[in-house]
C-alpha positions as CSV (number, residue, x, y, z in Angstrom):
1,X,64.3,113.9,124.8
2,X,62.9,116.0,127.6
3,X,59.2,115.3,128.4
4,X,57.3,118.6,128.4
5,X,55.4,119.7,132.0
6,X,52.2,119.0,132.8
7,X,50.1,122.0,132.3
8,X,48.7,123.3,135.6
9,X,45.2,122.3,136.9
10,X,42.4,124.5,136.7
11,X,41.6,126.5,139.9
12,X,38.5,125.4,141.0
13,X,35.6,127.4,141.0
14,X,33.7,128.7,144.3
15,X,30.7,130.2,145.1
16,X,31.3,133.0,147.5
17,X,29.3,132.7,151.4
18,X,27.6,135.1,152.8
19,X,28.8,135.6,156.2
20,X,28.4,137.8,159.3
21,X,29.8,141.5,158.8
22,X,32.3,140.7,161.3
23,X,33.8,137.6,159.9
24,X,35.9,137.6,156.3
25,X,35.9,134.2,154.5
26,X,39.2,134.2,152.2
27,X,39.3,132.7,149.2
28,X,41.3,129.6,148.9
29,X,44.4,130.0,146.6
30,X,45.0,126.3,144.7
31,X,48.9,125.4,144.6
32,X,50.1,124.6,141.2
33,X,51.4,120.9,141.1
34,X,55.1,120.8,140.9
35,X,57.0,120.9,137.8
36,X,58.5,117.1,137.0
37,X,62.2,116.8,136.7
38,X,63.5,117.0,133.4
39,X,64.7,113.4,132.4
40,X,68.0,112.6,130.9
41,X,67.9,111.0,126.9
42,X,70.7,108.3,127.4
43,X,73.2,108.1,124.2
44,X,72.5,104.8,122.5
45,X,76.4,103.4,122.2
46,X,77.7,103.1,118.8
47,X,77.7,99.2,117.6
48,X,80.4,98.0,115.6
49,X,79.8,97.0,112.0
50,X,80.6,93.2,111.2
51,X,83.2,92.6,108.5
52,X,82.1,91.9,105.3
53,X,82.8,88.1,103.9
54,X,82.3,89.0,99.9
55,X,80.9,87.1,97.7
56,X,80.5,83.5,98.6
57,X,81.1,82.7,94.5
58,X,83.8,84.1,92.3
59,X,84.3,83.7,88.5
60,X,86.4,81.4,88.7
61,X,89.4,82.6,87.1
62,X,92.3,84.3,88.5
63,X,94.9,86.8,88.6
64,X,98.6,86.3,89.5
65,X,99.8,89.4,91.6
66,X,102.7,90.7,89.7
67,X,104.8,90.9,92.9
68,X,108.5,89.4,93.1
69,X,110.7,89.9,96.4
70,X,114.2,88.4,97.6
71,X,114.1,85.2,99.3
72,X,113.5,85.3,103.3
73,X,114.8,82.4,105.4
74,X,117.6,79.8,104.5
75,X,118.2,76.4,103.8
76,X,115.6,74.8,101.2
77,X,114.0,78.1,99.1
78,X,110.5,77.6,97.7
79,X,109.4,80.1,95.5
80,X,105.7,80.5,95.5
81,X,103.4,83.0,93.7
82,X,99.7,84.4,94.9
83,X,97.0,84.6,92.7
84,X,93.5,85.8,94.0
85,X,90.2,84.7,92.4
86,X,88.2,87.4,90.4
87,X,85.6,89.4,91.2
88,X,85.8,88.5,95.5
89,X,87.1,92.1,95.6
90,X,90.3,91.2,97.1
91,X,93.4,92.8,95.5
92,X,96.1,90.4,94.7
93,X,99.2,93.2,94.8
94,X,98.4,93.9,98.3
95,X,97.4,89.9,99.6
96,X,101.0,89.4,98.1
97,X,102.6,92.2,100.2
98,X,100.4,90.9,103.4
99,X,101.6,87.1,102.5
100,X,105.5,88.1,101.9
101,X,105.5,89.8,105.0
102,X,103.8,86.9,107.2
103,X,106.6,84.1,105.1
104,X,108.9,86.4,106.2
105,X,108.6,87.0,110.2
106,X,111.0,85.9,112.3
107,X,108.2,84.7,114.3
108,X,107.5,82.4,111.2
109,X,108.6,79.4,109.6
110,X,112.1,80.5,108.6
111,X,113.0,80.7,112.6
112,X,113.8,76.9,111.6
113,X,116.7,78.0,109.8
114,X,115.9,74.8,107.8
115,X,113.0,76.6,105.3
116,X,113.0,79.9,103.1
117,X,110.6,81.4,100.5
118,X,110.2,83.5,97.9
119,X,107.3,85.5,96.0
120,X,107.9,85.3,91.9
121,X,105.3,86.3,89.7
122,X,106.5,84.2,87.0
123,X,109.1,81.5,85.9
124,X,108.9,78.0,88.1
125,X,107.2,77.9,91.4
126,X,107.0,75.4,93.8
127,X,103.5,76.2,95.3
128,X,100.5,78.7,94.7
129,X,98.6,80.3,97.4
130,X,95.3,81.0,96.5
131,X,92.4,83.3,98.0
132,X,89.5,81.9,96.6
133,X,85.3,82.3,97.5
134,X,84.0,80.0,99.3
135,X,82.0,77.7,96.3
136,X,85.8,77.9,94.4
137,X,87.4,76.6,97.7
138,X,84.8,74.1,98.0
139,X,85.1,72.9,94.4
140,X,89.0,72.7,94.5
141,X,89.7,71.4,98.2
142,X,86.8,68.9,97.1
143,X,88.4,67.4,94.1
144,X,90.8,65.9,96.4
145,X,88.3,64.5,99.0
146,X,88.5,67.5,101.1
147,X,85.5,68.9,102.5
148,X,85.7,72.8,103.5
149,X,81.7,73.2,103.4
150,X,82.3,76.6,102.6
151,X,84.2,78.0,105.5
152,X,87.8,76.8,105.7
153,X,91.1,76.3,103.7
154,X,92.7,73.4,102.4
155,X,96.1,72.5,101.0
156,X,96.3,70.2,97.8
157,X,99.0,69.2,95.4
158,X,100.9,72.2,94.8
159,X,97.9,74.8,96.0
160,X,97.6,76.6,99.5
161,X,93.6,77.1,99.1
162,X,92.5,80.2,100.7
163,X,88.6,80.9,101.7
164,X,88.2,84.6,101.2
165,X,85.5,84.6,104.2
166,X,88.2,83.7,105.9
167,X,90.5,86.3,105.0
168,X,88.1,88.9,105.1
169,X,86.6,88.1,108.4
170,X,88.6,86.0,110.7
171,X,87.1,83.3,113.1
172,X,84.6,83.9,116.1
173,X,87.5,81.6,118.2
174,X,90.6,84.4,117.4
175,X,89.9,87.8,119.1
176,X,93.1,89.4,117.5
177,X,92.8,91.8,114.9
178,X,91.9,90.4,110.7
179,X,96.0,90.8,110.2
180,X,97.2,88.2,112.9
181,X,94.1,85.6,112.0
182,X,95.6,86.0,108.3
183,X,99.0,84.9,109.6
184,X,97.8,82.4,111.0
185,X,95.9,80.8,107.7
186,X,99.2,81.2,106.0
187,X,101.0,79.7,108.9
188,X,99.0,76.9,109.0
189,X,98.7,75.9,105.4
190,X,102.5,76.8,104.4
191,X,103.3,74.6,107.8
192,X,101.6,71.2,106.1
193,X,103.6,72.1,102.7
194,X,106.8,71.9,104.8
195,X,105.9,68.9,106.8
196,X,103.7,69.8,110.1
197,X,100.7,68.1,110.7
198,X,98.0,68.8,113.3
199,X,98.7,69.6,117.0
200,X,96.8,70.5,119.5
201,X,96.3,72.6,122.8
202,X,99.6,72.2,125.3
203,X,97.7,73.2,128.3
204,X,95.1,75.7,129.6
205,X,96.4,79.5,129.3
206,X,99.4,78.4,126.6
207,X,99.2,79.7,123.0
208,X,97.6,77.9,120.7
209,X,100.0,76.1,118.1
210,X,100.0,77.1,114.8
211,X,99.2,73.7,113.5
212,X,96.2,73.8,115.7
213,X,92.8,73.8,113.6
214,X,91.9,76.8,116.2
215,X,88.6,77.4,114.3
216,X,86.9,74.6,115.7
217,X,88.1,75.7,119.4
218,X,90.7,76.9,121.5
219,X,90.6,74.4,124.5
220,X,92.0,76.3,127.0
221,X,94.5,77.5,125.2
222,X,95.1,81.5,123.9
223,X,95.0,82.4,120.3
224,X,98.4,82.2,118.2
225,X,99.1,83.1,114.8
226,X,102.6,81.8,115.1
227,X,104.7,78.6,114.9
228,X,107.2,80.5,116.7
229,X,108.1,83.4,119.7
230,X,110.4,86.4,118.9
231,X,113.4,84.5,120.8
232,X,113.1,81.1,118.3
233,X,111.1,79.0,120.8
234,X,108.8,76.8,118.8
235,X,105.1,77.3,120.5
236,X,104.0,73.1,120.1
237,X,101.7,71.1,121.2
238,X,100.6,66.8,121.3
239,X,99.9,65.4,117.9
240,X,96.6,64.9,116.8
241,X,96.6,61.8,114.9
């Protein structure tokens, strides 16, 4: 906003002197001061607005998406279904969609040629995936000595626990976008169903593994949402025991 000028001074006031009739005293003309320069109102820069986590408790009940989809992968098929908690404002068609599509990435865990999956909505399953709030995750993962303290997933018995927070927001260690960290959770958790346990970083600059708990740091490494590349190499790293 431009500051406005300073009005000009006052000319000062003289009292004229009486001088011979051969000399003429002129009067002194004041100079105004000099206008400032008008100053430039920077643009404050737009700031981004942080995702929202939901609701850290649910109702505690559930809805199974009513989704089914061919089987992707080969080799030992397990069928799984999604159900998302209610009232975390999550809706389960679509986390169904997003899920099928991450199960099913060449980049994913079919690349094995050893593993295959398939979303029902009914009939026998092999495994639930579950987005849940945080207290629901809490109280599930817990039941089974697990202890998410409200901010990561778990996989028990025949569930893949989901936080929501999660889901919704990412983690401050994975700088890709909220669709990649969400591959990764499903990568992750669906890995341990199938037999991976924890690895860790290879080396500084490498991707991260898959089976990395990334959330609790990167060491060196680069984010990764995948257990595999495009071309079928399997992005690993040392076993943490």
């Amino acid at each position: 906003m431009n500051r406005p000028s300073d009005p000009p001074a006052a000319a000062p006031t003289t009292q004229a002197r009486i001088a011979p009739p051969t000399e003429a005293t002129p009067a002194a003309t004041p100079s105004a001061p000099p206008a400032p320069a008008p100053a430039a109102t920077p643009t404050p820069e737009p700031t981004a607005t942080a995702p929202d986590p939901g609701p850290t408790k649910g109702a505690g009940t559930f809805t199974t998406a009513p989704a089914d989809a061919k089987p992707v992968g080969r080799g030992n098929i397990r069928r799984y279904r999604v159900e998302v908690e209610d009232g975390i404002g999550i809706d389960a068609p679509s986390a169904a969609a997003q899920i099928h599509g991450i199960l099913g990435d060449r980049r994913g865990w079919t690349n094995d040629r050893k593993n295959g999956f398939q979303l029902v909505a009914g009939g026998s399953y092999d495994f639930t995936v579950k987005i849940a709030s945080p207290a629901t995750v809490d109280k599930i993962c817990g039941a089974s000595g697990l202890d998410t303290h409200g901010e990561v997933n778990c996989n028990v018995g025949n569930q893949v626990l989901v936080n929501s927070k999660r889901w919704n927001t990412g983690s401050p260690q994975f700088s890709g976008p909220i669709e990649e960290y969400r591959a990764l959770i499903v990568n992750h958790e669906v890995g341990h169903r199938i037999g991976h346990g924890h690895e860790t970083c290879p080396g500084p600059g490498k991707p991260a593994p898959a089976m990395m708990q990334q959330i609790y740091g990167l060491k060196g490494c680069t984010p990764n949402a995948w257990p595999y590349t495009a071309d079928g190499t399997y992005l690993s790293g040392p076993s943490v025991p």
